[in-house]
N, C-alpha and C positions, 0 to 999 in steps of 0.2 A: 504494500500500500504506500502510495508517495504521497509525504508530506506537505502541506499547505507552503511555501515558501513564507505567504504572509497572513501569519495566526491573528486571526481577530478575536483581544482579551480585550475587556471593557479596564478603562482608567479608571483608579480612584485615589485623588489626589487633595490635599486640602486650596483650594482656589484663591490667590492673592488678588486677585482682582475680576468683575465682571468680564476684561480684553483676556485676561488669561484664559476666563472658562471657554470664550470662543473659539479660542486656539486650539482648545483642550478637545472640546468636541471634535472638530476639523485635524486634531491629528490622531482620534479615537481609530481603530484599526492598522495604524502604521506604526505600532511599536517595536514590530522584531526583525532584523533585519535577514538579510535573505543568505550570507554571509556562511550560516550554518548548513548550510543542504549542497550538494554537490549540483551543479548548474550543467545542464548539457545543453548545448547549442548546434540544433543538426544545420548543416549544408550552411553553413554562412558566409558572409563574402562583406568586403568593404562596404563601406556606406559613401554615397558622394559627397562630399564635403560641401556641396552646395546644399543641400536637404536638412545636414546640421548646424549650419556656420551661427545662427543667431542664442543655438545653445552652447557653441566649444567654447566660448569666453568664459562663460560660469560654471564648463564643467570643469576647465584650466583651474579656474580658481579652486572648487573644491578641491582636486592631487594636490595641488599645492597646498593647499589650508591641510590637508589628511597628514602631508609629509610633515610638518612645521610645529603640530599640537599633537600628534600620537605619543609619544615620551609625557609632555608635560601633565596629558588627558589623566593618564596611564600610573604619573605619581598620584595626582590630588585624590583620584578616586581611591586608589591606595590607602591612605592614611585617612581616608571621612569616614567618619562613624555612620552608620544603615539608621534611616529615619525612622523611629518608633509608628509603626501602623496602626496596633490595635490600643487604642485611647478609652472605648466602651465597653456594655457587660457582655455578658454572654449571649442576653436575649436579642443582641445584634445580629448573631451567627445565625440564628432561628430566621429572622427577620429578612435576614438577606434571602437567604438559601432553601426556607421551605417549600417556598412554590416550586423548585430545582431537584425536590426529591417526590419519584413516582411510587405508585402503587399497581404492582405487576399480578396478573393473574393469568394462571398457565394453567388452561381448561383440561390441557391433551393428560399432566402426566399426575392436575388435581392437588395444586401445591400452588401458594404466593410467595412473595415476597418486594423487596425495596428495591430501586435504584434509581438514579441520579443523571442529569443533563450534564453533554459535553459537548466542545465546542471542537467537531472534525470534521470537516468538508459538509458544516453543518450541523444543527444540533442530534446528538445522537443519546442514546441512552446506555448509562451501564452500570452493570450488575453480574453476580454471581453465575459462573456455570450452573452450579445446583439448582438454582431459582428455575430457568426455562429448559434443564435438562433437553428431551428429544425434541420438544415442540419446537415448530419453525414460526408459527406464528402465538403472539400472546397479546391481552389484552394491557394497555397504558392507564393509569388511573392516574385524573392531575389533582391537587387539591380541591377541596372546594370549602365553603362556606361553611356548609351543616356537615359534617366529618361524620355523621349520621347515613350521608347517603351517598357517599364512595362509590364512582365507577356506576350511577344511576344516571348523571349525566358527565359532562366532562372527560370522555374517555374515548381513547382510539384505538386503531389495529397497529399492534408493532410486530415487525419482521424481523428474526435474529439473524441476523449475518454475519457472524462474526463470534467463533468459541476458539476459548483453550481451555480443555479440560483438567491439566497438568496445574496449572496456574487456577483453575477456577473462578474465570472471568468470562465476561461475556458483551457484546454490543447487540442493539437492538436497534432499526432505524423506525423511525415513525415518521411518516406524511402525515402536516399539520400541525406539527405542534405550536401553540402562540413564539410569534417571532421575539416578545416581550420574557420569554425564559432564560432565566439567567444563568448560562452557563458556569461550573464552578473556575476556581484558581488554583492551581498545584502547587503545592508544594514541593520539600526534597525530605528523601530519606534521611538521607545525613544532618539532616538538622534536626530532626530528632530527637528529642535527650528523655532520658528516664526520668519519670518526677513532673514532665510535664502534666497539663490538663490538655482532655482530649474531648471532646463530642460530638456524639453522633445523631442523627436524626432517621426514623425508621417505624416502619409497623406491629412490634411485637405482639406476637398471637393476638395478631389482627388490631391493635390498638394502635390505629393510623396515626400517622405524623408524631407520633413521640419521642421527647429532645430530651435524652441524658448525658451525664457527662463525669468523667472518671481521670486518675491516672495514668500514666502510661509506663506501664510496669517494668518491659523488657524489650528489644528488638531483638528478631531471633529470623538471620539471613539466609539459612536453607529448612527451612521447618517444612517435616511432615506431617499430614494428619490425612485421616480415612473421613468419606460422606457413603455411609451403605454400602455399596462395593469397590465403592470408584477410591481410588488412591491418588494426592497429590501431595505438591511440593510449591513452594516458593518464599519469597523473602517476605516476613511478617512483623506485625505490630503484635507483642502482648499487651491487654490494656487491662483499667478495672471498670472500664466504661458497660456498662449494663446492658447487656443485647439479650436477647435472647431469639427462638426462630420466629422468622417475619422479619426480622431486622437484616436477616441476608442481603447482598448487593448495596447497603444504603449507605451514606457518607459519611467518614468518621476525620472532624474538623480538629485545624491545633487552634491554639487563642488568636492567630490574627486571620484568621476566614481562610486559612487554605486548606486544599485536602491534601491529607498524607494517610487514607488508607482506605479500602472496604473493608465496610464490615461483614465478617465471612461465618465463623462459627465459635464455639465452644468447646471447651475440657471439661471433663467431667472434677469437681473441686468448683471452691469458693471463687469468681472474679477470676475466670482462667478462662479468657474472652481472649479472639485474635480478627486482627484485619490485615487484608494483606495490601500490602505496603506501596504507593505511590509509582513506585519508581516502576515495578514490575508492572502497576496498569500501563501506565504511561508505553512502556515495550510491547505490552501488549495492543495496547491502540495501531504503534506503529509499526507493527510486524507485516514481513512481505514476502511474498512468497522465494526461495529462492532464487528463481531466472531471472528475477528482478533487481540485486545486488551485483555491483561492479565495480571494478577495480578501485583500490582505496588510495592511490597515490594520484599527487598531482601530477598534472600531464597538460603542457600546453596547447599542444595538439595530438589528435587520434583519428587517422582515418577522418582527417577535411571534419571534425567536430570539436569543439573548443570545451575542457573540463576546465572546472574550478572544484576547490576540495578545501576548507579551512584545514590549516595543517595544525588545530586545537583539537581535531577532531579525527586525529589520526588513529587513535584505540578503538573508533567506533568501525561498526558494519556502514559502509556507504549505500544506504536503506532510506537516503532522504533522495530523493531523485523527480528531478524538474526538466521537463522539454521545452523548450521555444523556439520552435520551429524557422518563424518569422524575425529571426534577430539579425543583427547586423552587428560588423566589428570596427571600431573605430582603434585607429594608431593615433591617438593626440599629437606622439611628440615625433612621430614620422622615424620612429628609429626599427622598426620592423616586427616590432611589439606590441601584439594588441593590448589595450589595456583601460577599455571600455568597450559594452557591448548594449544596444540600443533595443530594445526589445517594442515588437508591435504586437501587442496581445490579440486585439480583436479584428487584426490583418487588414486596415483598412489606408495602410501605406504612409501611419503617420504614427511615431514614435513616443510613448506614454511612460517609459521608464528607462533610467541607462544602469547598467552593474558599473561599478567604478574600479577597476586593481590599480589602488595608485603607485603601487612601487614595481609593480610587473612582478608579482612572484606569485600571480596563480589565486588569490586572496581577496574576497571583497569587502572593500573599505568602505565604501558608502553608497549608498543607494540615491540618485534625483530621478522623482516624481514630474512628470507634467501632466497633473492633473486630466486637463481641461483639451491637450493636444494640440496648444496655440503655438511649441518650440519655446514657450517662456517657463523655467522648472520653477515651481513655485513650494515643493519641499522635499527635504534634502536629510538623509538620516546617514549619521556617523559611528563605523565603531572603531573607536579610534585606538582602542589598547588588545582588539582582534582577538575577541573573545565570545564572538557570534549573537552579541545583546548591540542593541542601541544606546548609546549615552549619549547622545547628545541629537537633535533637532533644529531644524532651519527652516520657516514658514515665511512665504510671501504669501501676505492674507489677500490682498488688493489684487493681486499677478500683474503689478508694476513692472515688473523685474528687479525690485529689491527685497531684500528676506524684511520683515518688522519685528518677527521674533524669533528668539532661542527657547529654546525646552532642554534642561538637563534630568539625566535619572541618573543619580550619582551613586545608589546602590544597585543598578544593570537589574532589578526586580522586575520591568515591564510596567513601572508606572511612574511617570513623569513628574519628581519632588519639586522643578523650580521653574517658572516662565520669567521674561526679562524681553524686554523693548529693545531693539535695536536701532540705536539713535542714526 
């Protein structure tokens, strides 16, 4: 399965100003740059330099700006303390994220259960292997008002597409869901710690939408355990968070609204509850079949196609994989070196994006936007210490042709801490 190059997470940011939140909207879905995913570009060829000339002045500028502030980027964020997120109680987590946990009913194998809205090539739903076992199709249940009468209205046909039974996950797609569902936020494993608070939100024998919340006892990274015959394995949460069955597939939150697990099963003993852990959904989301994976080194060229490979990303499976058929390669500095590549998404002979390698080593530095496809880029996303996150931001709100604002995210989280005018 290939990854989205550009993840739409919603921002949430404290707002300095009414111009800020403008901005804020208008750079809402352009947070993560594309840096991370290995880039193929079939059959490409020069671009005429007549067709770019009113964009090469500001793309000049950007290499230049990307050479000049990578190092400096690269300290400050270094030494800045990560901005305190979670300021509220708990009943925030509730607040945010209820309507984002389902109530699943699986007619074929006569067994419910929980799960939760995600954001992949669309909202998707997920939850536990065990929950939709054989069935291919199960019913969606969204919240409602009178918690009384679940899945009487409010409810769709969901299609699973998508198991590992090994790992005990599962995706479901649904036609319909309200576009107004708030997809969740991930967290990392590694972050983690024993002792923290955990909670989760879920249906316990049948007792819809109910929010508890516990300790987090132990991580335990190759754990097995048995559901009735089926045998698995994978990296889990011990918690003391209160589940019990019905709470399968539902979301188990840390204190600042991200997920770090599903909630999966039980031990037999006191508060010997497990979910399994972020990191492995997250794999599981983007797991691909294997004909689908290719070579993990960078490669300027292959066979008249242009790769790009973040070399931070050298440990990984190159499993993120993007075609653009319609792209074009520009040599800015004419020394034989592509090092930008012009991309026409909906092939209509006019150019909406450029990838930027400012130093020619195969790596994407920044990303400009032309929105609108007038040849004026009007935002421009940097990552300047090449670590496949955005830190920093460049909006022409007007498409004067001068930027107005900057956006930094100084802890690389995917949410924009500071807006600033540019005089």
């Amino acid at each position: 399965m290939i990854k989205k190059l550009l993840i739409i997470i919603p921002i949430i940011f404290i707002s300095f100003s009414a111009y800020a939140e403008t901005i804020a909207y208008k750079l809402k879905g352009n947070l993560k740059l594309e840096g991370t995913t290995t880039i193929r570009v079939n059959a490409t060829s020069l671009i005429d330099e007549k067709i770019f000339e009113k964009s090469k002045n500001k793309l000049v500028a950007i290499i230049d700006y990307a050479n000049r502030q990578a190092i400096n980027i690269k300290k400050k964020n270094k030494n800045r303390k990560p901005r305190v997120k979670f300021k509220g109680s708990p009943e925030e987590i509730y607040e945010k994220y209820a309507n984002s946990v389902v109530y699943i009913e699986n007619n074929k194998d006569k067994g419910t259960g929980s799960g939760f809205v995600i954001d992949h090539k669309g909202l998707k739903i997920i939850t536990n292997w065990h929950v939709v076992e054989t069935a291919k199709d199960v019913t969606i249940c969204l919240k409602t008002i009178d918690l009384n009468k679940v899945c009487e209205t409010n409810y769709f046909n969901g299609k699973v597409i998508k198991k590992n039974k090994q790992k005990d996950l599962a995706m479901i797609d649904v036609n319909g869901l309200p576009s107004n569902i708030k997809p969740v936020s991930y967290g990392k494993y590694k972050d983690v710690k024993i002792g923290q608070t955990a909670f989760a939100i879920g249906h316990p024998e049948g007792l819809v939408w109910t929010f508890t919340n516990g300790m987090i006892s132990q991580k335990r990274p190759e754990h097995k355990w048995r559901y009735k015959t089926s045998r698995h394995k994978a990296k889990t949460i011990q918690i003391q968070v209160p589940i019990n069955p019905g709470n399968s597939g539902g979301p188990l939150f840390n204190k600042d609204q991200k997920l770090i697990g599903v909630n999966t099963f039980t031990s037999d003993g006191e508060n010997l509850n497990f979910a399994i852990a972020v990191d492995d959904l997250i794999d599981f989301i983007n797991e691909v079949e294997q004909k689908d994976i290719e070579s993990k080194y960078i490669t300027k060229k292959k066979k008249s196609n242009t790769w790009i490979q973040k070399k931070s990303d050298k440990n990984k499976k190159s499993d993120n994989l993007k075609k653009y058929p319609n792209s074009k390669e520009i040599d800015i500095n004419k020394n034989g070196t592509i090092d930008v590549w012009a991309i026409d998404k909906n092939e209509n002979g006019k150019f909406e994006k450029y990838l930027i390698d400012q130093n020619e080593d195969g790596i994407i530095e920044a990303i400009a936007h032309d929105q609108n496809e007038n040849r004026n880029i009007e935002l421009i996303l940097y990552d300047l210490d090449l670590d496949g996150k955005s830190d920093k931001a460049e909006y022409d709100e007007n498409d004067d042709g001068d930027m107005d604002v900057v956006a930094f995210d100084y802890n690389q989280d995917g949410e924009w801490d500071k807006f600033e005018n540019i005089s």
